[in-house]
C-alpha positions as CSV (number, residue, x, y, z in Angstrom):
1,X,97.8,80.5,114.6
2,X,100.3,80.5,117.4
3,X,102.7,83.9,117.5
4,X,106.0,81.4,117.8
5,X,105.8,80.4,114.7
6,X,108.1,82.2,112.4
7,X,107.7,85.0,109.6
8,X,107.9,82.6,106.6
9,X,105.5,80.3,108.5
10,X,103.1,82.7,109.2
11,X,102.7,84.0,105.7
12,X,102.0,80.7,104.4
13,X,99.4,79.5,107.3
14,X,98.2,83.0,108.7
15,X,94.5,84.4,108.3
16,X,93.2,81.0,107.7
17,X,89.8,80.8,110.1
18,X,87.9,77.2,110.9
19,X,84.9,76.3,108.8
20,X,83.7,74.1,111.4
21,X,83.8,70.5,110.0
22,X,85.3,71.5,106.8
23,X,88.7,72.7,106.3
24,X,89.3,73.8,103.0
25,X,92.9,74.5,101.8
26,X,92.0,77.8,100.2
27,X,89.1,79.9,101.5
28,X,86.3,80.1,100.0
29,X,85.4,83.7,98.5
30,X,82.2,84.9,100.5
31,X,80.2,87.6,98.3
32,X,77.3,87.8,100.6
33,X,76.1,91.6,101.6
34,X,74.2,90.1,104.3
35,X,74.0,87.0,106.5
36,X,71.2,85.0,108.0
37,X,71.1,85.5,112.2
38,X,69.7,82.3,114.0
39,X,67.7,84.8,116.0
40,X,67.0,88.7,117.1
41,X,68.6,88.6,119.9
42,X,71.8,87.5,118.0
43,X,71.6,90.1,115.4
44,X,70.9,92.7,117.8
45,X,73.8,91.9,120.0
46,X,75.7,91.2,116.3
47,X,74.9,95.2,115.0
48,X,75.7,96.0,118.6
49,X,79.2,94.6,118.4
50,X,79.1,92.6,121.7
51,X,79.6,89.4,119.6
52,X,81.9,88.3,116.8
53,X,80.3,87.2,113.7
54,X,78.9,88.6,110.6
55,X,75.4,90.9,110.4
56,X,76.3,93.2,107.1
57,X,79.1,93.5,104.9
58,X,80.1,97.2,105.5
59,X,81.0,95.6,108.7
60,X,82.7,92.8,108.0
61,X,83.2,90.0,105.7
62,X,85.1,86.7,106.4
63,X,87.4,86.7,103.6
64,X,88.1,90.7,105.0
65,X,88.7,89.4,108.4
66,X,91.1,86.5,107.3
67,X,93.5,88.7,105.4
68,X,93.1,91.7,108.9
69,X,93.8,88.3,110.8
70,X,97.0,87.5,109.1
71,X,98.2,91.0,108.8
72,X,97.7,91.6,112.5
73,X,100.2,88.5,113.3
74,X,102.6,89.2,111.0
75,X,103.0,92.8,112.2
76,X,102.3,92.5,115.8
77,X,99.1,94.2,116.0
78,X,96.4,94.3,118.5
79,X,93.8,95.3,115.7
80,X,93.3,96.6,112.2
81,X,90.7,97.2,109.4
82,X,91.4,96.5,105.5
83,X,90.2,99.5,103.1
84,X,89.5,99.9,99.5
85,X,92.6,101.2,98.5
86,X,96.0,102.7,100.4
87,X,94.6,106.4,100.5
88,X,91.8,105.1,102.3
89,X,93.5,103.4,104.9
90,X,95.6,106.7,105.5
91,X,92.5,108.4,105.5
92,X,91.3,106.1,108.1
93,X,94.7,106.0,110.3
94,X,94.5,110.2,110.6
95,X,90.0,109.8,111.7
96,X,91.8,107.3,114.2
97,X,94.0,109.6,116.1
98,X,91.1,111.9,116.9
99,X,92.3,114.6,114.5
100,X,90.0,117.7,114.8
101,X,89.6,121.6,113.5
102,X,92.7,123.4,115.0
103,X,94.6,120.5,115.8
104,X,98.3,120.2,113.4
105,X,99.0,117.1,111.8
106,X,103.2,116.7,111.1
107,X,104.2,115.1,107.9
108,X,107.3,113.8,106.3
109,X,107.8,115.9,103.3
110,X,109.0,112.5,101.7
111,X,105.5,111.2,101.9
112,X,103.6,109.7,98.7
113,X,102.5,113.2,96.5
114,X,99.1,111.4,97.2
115,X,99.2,111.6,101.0
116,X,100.2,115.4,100.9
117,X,97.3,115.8,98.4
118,X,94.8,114.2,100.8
119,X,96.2,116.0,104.3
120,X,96.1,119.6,102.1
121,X,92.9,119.0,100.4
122,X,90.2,116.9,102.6
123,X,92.1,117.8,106.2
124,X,93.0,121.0,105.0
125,X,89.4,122.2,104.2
126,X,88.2,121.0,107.4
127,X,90.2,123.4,109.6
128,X,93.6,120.6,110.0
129,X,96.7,122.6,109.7
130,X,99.2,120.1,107.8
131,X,103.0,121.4,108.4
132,X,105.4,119.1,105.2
133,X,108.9,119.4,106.8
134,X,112.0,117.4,106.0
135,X,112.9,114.8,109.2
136,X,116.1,113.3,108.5
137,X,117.9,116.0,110.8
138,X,116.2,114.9,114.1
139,X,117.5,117.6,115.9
140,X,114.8,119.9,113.7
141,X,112.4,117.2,114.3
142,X,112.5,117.9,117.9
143,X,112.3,121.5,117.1
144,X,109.1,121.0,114.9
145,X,107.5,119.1,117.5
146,X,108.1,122.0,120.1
147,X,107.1,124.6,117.8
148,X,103.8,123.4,116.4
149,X,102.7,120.6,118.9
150,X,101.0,118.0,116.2
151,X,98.6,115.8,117.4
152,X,99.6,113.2,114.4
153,X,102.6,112.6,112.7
154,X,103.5,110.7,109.2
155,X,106.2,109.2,107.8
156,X,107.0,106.3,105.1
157,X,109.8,103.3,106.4
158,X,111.3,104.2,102.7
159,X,110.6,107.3,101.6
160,X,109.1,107.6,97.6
161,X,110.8,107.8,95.4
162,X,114.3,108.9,97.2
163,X,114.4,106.0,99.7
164,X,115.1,107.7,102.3
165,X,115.0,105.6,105.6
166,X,114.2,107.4,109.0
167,X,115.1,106.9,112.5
168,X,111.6,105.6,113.2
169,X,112.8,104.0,116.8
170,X,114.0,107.9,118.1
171,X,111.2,109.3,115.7
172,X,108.8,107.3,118.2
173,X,110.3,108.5,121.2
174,X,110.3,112.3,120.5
175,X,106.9,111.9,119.2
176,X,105.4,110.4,122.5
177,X,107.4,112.6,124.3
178,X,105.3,115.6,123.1
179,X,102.0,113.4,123.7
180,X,101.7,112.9,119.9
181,X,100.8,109.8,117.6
182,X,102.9,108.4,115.1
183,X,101.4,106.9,111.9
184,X,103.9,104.7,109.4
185,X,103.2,104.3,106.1
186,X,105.3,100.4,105.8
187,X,104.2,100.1,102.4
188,X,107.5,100.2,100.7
189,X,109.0,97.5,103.1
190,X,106.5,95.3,104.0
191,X,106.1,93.6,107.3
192,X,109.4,91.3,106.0
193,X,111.9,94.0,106.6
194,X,110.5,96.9,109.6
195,X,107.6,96.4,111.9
196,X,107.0,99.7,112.8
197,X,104.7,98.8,115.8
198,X,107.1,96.7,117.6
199,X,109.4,100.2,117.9
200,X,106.2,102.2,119.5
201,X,104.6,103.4,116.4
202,X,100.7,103.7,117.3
203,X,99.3,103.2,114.0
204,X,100.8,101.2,111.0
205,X,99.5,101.9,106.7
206,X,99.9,99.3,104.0
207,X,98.9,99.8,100.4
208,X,98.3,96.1,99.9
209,X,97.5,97.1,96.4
210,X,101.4,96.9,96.5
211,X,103.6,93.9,97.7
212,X,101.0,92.6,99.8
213,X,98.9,91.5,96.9
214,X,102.0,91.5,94.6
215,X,100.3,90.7,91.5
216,X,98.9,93.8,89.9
217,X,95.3,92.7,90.4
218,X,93.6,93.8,93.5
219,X,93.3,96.8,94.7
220,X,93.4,97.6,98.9
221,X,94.6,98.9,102.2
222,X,95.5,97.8,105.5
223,X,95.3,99.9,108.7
224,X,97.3,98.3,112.2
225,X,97.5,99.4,115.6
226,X,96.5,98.8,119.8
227,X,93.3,98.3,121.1
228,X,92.6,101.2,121.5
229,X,92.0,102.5,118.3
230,X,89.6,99.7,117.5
231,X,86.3,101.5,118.1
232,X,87.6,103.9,115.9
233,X,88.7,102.2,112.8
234,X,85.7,100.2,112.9
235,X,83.7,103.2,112.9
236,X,85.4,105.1,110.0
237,X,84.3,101.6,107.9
238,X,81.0,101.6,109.0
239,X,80.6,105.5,108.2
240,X,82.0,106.3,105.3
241,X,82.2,102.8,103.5
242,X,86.1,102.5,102.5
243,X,85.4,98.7,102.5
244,X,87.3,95.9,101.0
245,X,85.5,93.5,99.2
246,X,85.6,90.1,99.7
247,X,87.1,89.3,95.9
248,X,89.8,91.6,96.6
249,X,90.6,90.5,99.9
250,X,91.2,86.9,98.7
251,X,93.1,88.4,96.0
252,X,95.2,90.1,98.8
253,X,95.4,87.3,101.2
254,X,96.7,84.7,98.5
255,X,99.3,87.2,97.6
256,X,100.4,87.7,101.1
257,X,101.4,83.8,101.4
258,X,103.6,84.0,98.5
259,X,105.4,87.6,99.6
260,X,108.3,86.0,101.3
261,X,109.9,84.6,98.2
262,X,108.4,87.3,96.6
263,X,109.6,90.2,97.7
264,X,113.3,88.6,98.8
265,X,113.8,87.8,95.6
266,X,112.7,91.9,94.3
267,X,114.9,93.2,97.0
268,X,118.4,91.1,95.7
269,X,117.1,92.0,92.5
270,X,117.1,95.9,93.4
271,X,120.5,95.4,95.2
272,X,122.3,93.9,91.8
273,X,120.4,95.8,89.8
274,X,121.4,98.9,91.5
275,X,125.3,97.8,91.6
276,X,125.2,97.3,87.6
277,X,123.2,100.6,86.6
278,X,125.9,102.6,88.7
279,X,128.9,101.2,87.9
280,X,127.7,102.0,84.2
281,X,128.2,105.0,84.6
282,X,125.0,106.0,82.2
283,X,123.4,107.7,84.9
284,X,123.6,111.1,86.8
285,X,122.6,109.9,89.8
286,X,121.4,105.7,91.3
287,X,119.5,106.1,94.5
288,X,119.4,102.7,97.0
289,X,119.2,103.0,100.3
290,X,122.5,101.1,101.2
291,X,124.5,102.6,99.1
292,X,127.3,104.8,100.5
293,X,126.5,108.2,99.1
294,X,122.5,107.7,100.2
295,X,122.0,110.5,103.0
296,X,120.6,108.6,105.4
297,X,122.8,105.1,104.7
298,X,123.8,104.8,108.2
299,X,120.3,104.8,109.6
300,X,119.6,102.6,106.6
301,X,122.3,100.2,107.7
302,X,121.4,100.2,111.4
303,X,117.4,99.6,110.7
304,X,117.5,97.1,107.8
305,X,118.8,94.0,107.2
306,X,121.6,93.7,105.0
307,X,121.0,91.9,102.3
308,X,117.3,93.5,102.0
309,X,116.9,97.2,101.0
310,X,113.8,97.3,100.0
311,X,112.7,97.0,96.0
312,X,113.1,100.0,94.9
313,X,115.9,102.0,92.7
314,X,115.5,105.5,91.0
315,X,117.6,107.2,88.3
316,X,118.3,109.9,87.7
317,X,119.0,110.6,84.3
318,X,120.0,114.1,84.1
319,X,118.9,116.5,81.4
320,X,114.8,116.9,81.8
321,X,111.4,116.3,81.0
322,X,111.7,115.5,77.0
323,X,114.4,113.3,77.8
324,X,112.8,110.9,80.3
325,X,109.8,110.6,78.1
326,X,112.6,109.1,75.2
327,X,114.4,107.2,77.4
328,X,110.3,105.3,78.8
329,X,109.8,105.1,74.9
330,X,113.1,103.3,73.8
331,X,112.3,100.8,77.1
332,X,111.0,97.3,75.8
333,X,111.4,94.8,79.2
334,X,110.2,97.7,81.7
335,X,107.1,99.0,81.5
336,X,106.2,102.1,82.2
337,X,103.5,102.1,84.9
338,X,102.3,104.1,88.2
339,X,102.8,101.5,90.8
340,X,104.8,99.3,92.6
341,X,105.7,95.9,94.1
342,X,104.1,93.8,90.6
343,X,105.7,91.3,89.7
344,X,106.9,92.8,86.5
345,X,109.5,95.4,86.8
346,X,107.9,99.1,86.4
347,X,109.3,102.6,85.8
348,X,107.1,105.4,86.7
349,X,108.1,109.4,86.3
350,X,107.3,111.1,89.5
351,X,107.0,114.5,87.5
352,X,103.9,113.1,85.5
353,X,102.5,110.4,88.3
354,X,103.3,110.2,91.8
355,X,104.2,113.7,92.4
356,X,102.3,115.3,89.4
357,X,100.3,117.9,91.8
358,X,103.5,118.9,93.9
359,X,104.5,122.5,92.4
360,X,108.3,122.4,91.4
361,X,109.6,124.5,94.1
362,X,107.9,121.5,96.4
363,X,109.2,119.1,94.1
364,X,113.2,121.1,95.0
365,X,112.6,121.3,98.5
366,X,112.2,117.4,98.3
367,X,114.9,116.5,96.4
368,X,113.0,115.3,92.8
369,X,114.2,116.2,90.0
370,X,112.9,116.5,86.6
371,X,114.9,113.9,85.2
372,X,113.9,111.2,87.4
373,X,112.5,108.2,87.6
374,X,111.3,104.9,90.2
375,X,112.3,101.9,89.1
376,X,110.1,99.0,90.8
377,X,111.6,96.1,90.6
378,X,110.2,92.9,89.5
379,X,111.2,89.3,89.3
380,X,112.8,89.2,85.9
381,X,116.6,88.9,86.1
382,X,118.3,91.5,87.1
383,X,121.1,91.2,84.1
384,X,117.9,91.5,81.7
385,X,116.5,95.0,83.5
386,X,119.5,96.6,83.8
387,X,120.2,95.9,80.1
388,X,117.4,97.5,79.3
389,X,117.3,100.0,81.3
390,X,120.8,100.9,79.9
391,X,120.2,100.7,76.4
392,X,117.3,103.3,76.9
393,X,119.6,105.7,78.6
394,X,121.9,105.2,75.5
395,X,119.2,106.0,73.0
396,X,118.7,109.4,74.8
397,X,122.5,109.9,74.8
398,X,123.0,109.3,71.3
399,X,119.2,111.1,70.5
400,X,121.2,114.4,72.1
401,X,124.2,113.4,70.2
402,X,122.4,113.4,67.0
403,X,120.6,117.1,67.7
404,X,124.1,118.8,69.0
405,X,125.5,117.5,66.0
406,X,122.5,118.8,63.5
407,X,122.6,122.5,65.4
């Protein structure tokens, strides 16, 4: 697939390898664990990697490949692996960058509760130091760098759940500067809105359990970087076995030729949806990334288009735990779910899900309260999730009402 063609033409026709003679519209699904060699000199040059082709599924598959194919076009990448899920491909980014006992991996303290859990837990034990700061003041980003020389750094494009947007372009530049690598976790913005790579990131993350595969059905992750890190992606599949299989890639690859439309349509959703729950004033706070009041709107507005911030809004709904659970129990249209980019419209409390093993005073120091909550937007109308949305926060408001009144 030529690179001219453009992003809405490569979603549709990316990934799509020749069956010799036959040239089905949709690829077939290849289960196979194993494939036939025509001879030993093939398998062995085959397990020795000197040839393309298929040997054993741990080390490839074709329905794998097509879906690493199309990813690799659409953000500009030299190579890449799919994984079993999103932590796995994080996992394998970090065993990419040569991270070892002693060495200090950097991370954005706005990182998925997940990630944090994985770099203190599994890197942690094995002699890592991980050092969670804040980054949006880039002056005490250079000033980390200098102080604890990281071999690897992390960040998200849009932070979770406070949508916070860095400035991954001079993020890039101070990182290289102190011989470091950067690793991007695109997830929440999808190749359609930053390509992280093209600004000197080394490695790009996807959780294509996410938009990618947009349908709540497949779970997997992508990995993306230079040539240079090829050997070594290849090997963390081969060693430890985070491998996607070929049901799931399929999944994954037929949602990715339907996340244009998709995806544009969840981000104007998120936009109107975001204008209506703030201007009814039912909420303490409405968190979206363009909004004026967002901390880091201006590097919001210089690094994403404007009509596409992301599809994502969080609430926060002010008082605390027992009344978030009321207003998710008065919601009919949203579910309440711990994910995002469905096509269904999802609320998920960060106190109970994404950030459950954060401590509170981690929880302050990032900015979540206990009366918030992620709003994943769907492809419902925006009218009908706001209305819901509202009415739920109306419930708790009168709920309160009702107990003031009775004490």
């Amino acid at each position: 697939m030529s690179q001219q063609w453009r992003r809405n033409t490569l979603l549709v026709h990316a990934g799509t390898p020749a069956l010799g003679d036959i040239e089905p519209t949709a690829l077939p699904i290849f289960p196979s664990t194993s494939y036939r060699s025509r001879s030993a000199q093939m398998l062995d040059q085959l397990m020795g990697g000197e040839i393309e082709g298929f040997s054993y599924a741990r080390h490839a598959n074709p329905n794998v490949e097509a879906l690493v194919d199309a990813m690799k076009q659409l953000e500009r990448a030299e190579t890449g692996i799919a994984t079993a899920s999103g932590m796995a491909a994080i996992d394998a980014a970090i065993y990419a960058t040569h991270v070892e006992p002693g060495d200090t991996i950097l991370v954005s303290q706005d990182v998925y509760g997940a990630s944090l859990n994985l770099l203190g837990t599994v890197w942690g034990e094995m002699g890592v130091k991980v050092v969670i700061e804040d980054f949006t003041d880039l002056t005490h980003f250079r000033q980390l760098l200098e102080v604890h020389k990281p071999r690897t750094v992390l960040l998200e494009t849009l932070s979770n759940p406070l949508l916070k947007v860095l400035d991954i372009p001079q993020i890039v530049s101070l990182v290289h500067g102190v011989g470091a690598q950067l690793i991007v976790d695109n997830t929440f913005t999808t190749p359609l809105i930053m390509r992280p790579l093209e600004w000197g990131a080394d490695l790009v993350v996807h959780s294509a359990t996410k938009y990618l595969g947009g349908h709540g059905d497949a779970m997997g992750g992508i990995v993306l970087g230079r040539d240079e890190y090829h050997n070594r992606l290849h090997q963390y599949l081969k060693l430890r076995g985070a491998v996607l299989g070929p049901f799931e890639a399929w999944l994954i690859h037929r949602g990715l030729r339907t996340l244009g439309v998709r995806f544009e349509r969840q981000c104007h959703n998120a936009a109107k949806l975001a204008r209506i729950l703030q201007e009814s004033q039912m909420f303490s706070r409405v968190f979206y990334p363009l909004f004026a009041d967002h901390p880091t709107q201006a590097v919001a507005e210089r690094l994403l288009p404007a009509d596409l911030g992301g599809a994502v809004v969080t609430l926060d709904l002010g008082g605390g735990k027992e009344d978030v659970f009321r207003f998710l129990d008065h919601l009919q249209l949203v579910a309440s779910a711990t994910t995002v980019g469905d096509i269904y419209t999802l609320c998920l409390y960060p106190l109970i899900a994404s950030h459950r093993n954060q401590t509170p005073e981690e929880r302050a120091k990032m900015g979540i309260t206990d009366s918030m909550v992620r709003i994943s937007v769907g492809l419902e109308d925006p009218e009908d999730i706001a209305l819901d949305l509202i009415q739920a926060a109306s419930a708790v408001r009168i709920s309160d009402s009702l107990v003031i009144q009775k004490d």
